[in-house]
N, C-alpha and C positions, 0 to 999 in steps of 0.2 A: 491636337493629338491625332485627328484621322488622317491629315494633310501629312503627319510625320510616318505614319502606318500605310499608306499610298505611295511616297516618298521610298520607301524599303522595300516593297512587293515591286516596284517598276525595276530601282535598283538590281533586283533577285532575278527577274524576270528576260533583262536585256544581258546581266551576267550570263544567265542557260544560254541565249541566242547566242550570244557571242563566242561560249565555249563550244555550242553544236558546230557554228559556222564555221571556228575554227580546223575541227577536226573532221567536217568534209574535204575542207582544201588540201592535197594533197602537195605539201611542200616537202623539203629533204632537206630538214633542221636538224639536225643530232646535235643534242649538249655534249660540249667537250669541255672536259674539267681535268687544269694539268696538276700535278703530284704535290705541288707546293698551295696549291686554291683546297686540293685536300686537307691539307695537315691544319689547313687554316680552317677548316670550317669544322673539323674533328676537334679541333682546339676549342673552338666558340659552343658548341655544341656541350663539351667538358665543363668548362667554366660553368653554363647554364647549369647543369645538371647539381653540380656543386654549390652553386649558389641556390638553388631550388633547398636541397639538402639540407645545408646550412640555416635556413630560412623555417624548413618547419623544425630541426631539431634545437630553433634558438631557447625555448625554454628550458630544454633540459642540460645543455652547455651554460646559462647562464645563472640558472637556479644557486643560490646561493647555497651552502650548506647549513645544517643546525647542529646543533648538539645530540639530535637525535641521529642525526645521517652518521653520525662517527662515531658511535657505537655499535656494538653488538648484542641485541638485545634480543630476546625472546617472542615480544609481539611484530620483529619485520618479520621473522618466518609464517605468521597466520594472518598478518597485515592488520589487527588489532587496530594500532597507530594510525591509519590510515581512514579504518573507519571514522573517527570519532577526533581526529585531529586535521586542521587543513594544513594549506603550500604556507601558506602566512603563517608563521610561528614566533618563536621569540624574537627572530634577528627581522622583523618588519618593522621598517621605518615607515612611518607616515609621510607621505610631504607635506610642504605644509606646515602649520604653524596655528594651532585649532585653541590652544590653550585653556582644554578642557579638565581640568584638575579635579577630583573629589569634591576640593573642598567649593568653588563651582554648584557643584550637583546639591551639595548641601544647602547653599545660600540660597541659590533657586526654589528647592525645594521648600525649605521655612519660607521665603516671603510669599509664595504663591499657597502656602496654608496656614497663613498667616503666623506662625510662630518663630516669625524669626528676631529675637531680642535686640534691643536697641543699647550695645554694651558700650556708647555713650551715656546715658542714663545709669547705666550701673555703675559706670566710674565715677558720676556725677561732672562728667567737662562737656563742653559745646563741640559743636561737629571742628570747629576750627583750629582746635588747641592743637598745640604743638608736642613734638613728643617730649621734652621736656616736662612739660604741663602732665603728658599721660602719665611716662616715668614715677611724677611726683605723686601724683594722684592715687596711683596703684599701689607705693610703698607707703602714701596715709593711710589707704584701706586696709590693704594687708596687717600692717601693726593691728587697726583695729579690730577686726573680723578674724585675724587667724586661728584656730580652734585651741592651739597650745596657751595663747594668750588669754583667753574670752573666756576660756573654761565652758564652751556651750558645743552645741550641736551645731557649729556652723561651717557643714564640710560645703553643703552644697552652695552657700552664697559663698565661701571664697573658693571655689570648683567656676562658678560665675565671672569673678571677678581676674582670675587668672586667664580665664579663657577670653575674656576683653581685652584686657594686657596683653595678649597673645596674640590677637587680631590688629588691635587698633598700635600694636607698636610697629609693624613691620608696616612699610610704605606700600607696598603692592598689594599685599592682603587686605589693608587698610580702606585702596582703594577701591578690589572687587565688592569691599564690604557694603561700604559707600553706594556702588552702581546698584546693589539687590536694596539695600536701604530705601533708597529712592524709592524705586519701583513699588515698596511696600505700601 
């Protein structure tokens, strides 16, 4: 690092000599620049400027609009909205691909305090069965447990059992179910 800080001060140092040295000699150099080295460098000059422009005003040319920006509402005039709402609003897509669902936050949730029910056991089939197997499983229970049938108090074991049916039939659910299972 001193070597690169040495390096620049010598730099800095033989630049001043150089530019004093220049401007004792007196030579009779005049820049001549003809009408067309003009237009050209008044051009290049433009372009810069415009792209400069372009560049810091790219957020607000590219900002998407919301359903907020196309109305007329009462909180843009004291900017309400603005306090208490950001640039990311509805129309924000993620990139990406996180496939962070509710029901996710759920399953994590129960196995990590331990109540997450094991609705293999409530249907009474092994982690293996097929949905046919579940299918059948769940319309044996259901006959027998449904409250209309049973004449009993039994909302919340077939609330139980619906909700296993529910999980364990759909393949993808099935199988988030399965990953928090484990972990249990």
């Amino acid at each position: 690092m001193r070597k690169i800080s040495v390096f620049v001060i010598t730099i800095i140092i033989f630049g001043t000599l150089q530019t004093t040295n220049a401007q004792t000699n007196e030579l009779d150099m005049q820049l001549e620049v003809s009408d067309e080295e003009k237009i050209i460098l008044f051009a290049g000059f433009a372009i810069a400027i415009i792209a400069i422009f372009l560049f810091l005003a790219r957020d607000i040319i590219l900002r998407k609009k919301t359903l907020y920006d196309k109305e007329e509402l009462e909180s843009k005039k004291d900017k309400t909205y603005e306090k208490y709402h950001s640039d990311w609003g509805e129309d924000y897509e993620e990139l990406g691909n996180r496939k962070n669902t509710k029901e996710d936050k759920e399953f994590r949730d129960a196995a990590m305090s331990d109540s997450l029910l094991n609705y293999y056991n409530i249907l009474g089939i092994s982690k293996d069965a097929t949905q046919t197997d579940i299918k059948n499983k769940f319309r044996e229970l259901a006959k027998k447990t449904h409250p209309d049938k049973t004449k009993e108090n039994s909302e919340e074991e077939m609330a139980e059992i619906n909700k296993a049916y529910e999980i364990l039939s759909d393949e993808e659910r099935r199988e988030k179910y399965d990953r928090y299972l484990k972990e249990n």
